[in-house]
N, C-alpha and C positions, 0 to 999 in steps of 0.2 A: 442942743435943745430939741433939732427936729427930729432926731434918732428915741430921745426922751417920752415925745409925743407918740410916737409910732409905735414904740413899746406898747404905751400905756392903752393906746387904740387897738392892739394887736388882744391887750388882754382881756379889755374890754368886749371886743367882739366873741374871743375865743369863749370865756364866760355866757356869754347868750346864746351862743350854738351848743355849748353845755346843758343849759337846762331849758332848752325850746325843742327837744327833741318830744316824735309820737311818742307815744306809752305803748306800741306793742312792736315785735322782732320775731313776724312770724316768717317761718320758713315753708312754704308752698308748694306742691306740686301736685303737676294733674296724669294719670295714667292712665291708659285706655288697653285696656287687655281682651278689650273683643275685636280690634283692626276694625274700628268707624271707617265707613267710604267718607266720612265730611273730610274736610281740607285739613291737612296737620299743623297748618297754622292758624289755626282755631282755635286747636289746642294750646296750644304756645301763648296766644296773645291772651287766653281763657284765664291762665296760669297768672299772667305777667299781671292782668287786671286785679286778679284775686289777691296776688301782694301788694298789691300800693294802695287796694282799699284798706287792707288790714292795716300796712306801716308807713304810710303817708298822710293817714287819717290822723286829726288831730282830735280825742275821745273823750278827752275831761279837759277842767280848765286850771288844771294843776302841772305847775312846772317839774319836767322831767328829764332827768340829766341821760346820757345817752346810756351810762353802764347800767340805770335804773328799767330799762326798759323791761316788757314782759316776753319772755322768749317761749315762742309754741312752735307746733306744727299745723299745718294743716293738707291733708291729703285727700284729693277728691278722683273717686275710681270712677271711670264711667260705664257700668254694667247693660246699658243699652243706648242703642241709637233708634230715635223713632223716626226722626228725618237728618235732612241735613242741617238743622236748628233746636232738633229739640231732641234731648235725653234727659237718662236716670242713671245716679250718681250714686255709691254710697259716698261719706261724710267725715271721714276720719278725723277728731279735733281733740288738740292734746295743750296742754300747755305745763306750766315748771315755775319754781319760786326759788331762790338760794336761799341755802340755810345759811346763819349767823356765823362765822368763824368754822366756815367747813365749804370745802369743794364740793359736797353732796352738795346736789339739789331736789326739792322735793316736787311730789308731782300732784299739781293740781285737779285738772281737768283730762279723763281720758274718756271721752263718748263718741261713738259712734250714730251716727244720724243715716237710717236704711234708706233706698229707693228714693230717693229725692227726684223730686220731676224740677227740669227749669229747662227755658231757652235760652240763646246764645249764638249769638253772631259774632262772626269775626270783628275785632278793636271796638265792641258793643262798651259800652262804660259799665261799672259793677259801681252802684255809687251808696255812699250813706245816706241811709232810709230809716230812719227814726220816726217820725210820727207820719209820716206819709208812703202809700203803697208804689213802689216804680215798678218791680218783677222780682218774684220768687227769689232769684239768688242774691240779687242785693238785701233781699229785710233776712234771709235764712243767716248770711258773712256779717249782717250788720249785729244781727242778735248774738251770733256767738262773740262778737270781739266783748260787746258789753256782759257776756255770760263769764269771760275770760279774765276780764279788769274785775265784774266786781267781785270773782273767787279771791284774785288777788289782794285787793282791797280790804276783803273779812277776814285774810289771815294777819295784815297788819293794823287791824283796830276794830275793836269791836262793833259789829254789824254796818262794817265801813262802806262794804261795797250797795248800802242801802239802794244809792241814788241809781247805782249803774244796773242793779237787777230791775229798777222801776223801768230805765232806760229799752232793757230788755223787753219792758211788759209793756211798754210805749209799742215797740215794733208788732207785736203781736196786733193789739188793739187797733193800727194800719193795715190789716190783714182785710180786703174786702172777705163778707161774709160766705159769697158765694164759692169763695177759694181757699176755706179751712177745712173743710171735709177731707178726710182722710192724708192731709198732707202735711200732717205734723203740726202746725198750729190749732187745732180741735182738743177738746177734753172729750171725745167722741172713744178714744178710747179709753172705756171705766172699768175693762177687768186689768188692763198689761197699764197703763198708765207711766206709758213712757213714750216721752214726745218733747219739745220745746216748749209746747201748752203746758203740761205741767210739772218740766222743770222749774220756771218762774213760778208757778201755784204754790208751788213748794216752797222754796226760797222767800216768798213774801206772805206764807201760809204763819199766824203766829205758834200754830203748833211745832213746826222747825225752827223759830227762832232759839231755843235754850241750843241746836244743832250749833246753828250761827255763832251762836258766842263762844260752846266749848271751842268749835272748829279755830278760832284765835286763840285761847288758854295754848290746844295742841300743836299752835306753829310757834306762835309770840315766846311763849311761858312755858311750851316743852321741847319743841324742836331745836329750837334758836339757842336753848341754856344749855343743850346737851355737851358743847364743848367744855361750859364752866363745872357742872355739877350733872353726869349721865341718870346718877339714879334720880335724883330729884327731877327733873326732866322730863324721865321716863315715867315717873310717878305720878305729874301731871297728863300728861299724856294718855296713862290710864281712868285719869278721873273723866277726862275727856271723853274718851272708849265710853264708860260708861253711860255718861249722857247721850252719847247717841242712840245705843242700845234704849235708852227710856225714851226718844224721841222713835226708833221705830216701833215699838209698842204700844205708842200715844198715836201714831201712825200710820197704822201697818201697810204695807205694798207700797211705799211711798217711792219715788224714783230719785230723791236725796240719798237715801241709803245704798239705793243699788249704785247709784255714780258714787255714792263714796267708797262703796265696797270696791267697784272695780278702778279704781285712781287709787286707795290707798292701801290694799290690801297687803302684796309686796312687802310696802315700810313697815305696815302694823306688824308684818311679823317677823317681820329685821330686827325691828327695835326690839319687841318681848323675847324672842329667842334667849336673849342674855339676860331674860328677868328674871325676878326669884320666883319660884314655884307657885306661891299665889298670885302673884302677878299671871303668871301663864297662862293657870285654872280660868280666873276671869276675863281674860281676854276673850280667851277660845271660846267661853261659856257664852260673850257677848257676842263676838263674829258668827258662831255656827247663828244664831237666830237671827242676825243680820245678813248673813252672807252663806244661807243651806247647800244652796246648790254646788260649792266651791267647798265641801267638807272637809275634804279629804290635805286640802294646801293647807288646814290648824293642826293638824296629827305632830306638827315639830313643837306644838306647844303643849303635849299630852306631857 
């Protein structure tokens, strides 16, 4: 009987360490290519904070089993040293989703976030900043995890990751005022409008939402069936395509488009390569207007 019990305590526990796991499995690392005179274990401990805010952070209040977790990157360059506390970083932030009955995995999130200013001390805490301001690099790591979950989120349920892009727009809104000029939190930029300000603008703008819903049609209903039925799949995929295309034109300059273009451009023309010829025509017809400056990577779908 006590061997019975033990089992059954064994399962039990095993069971809840199953689905009490974060929701995110970022991989981190900090590099410093200009040889900072600060201490290199700065660096190190800089690195070590940045992962356990991402993957010790408990994000939503949804149980999540450990192979569900959200797996990214994050790579933070540090392009100068202003003292021995304070530098500017670029921001590398990537993240990935599996597809349905396939070893591919698709890629969600690829943006880059330039010259970031923040300070840092050595074993300084990096902590979740949601509605309240602590220091630059905690609300910049806090906003992207919730930029990360709720990509994730909208590709499995229609405009799922509502709460977590709010969540995002919570951080911002902690931004004191005096500290949004030019540092990524402003809408200050109105010709290039690209920045964390308005990524979320975007995202919770209802002119991107028909974006929002295809973008699940093209993971749920195209990606994910591609194992059972390719063309049908791809078919939807392309209905997709096309809604975006009438979301950047309802849109135009919008920095939804641009992150999507540069996170999904690759797939979109994985997957059309093998389409039929009108299929192809429209792709490319919808990408060159979404995606100009990168012309020459649709020429395979001529």
């Amino acid at each position: 009987m006590g061997k019975h019990l033990t089992f059954i305590l064994l399962l039990i526990i095993s069971a809840a360490i199953t689905v009490t796991a974060q929701e995110l499995n970022i991989d981190v690392k900090v590099t410093t290519p200009i040889s900072p005179t600060a201490d290199p274990k700065l660096f190190e401990t800089l690195e070590k904070s940045v992962a356990e805010l991402f993957n010790n952070t408990k994000w939503t209040d949804d149980e999540v089993a450990s192979e569900e977790r959200i797996n990214g990157t994050v790579r933070i360059t540090i392009v100068e040293e202003r003292s021995s506390n304070s530098f500017v970083a670029d921001i590398i932030v990537q993240s990935e989703r599996p597809v349905f009955q396939a070893v591919y995995v698709t890629p969600m999130l690829n943006y880059i976030d330039k010259s970031v200013s923040f300070n840092y001390d050595i074993n300084q805490p990096i902590q979740r900043s949601d509605n309240v301001y602590l220091d630059q690099l905690s609300s910049i790591l806090t906003f992207y995890a919730y930029a990360i979950i709720a990509l994730d989120y909208d590709s499995f349920s229609s405009l799922g990751g509502e709460e977590y892009w709010q969540g995002a727009q919570n951080v911002i809104n902690a931004i004191p005022s005096g500290l949004t000029n030019g540092t990524g939190w402003d809408s200050g930029a109105t010709t290039v409008r690209r920045n964390r300000y308005w990524l979320v603008e975007n995202m919770l703008n209802p002119k991107v939402r028909p974006y929002r819903q295809s973008f699940y049609d093209y993971h749920i209903k195209g990606l994910d069936t591609m194992y059972e039925d390719a063309d049908k799949g791809r078919a939807i995929m392309l209905a997709a395509v096309n809604v975006y295309g009438e979301v950047n034109s309802n849109y135009n300059n919008s920095m939804v488009m641009r992150l999507m273009a540069d996170t999904k451009r690759d797939e979109v023309i994985e997957v059309f390569q093998v389409g039929d010829k009108g299929q192809k025509i429209k792709v490319r017809s919808t990408m060159l207007k979404i995606d100009p400056t990168q012309a020459d990577r649709y020429n395979v779908l001529k």
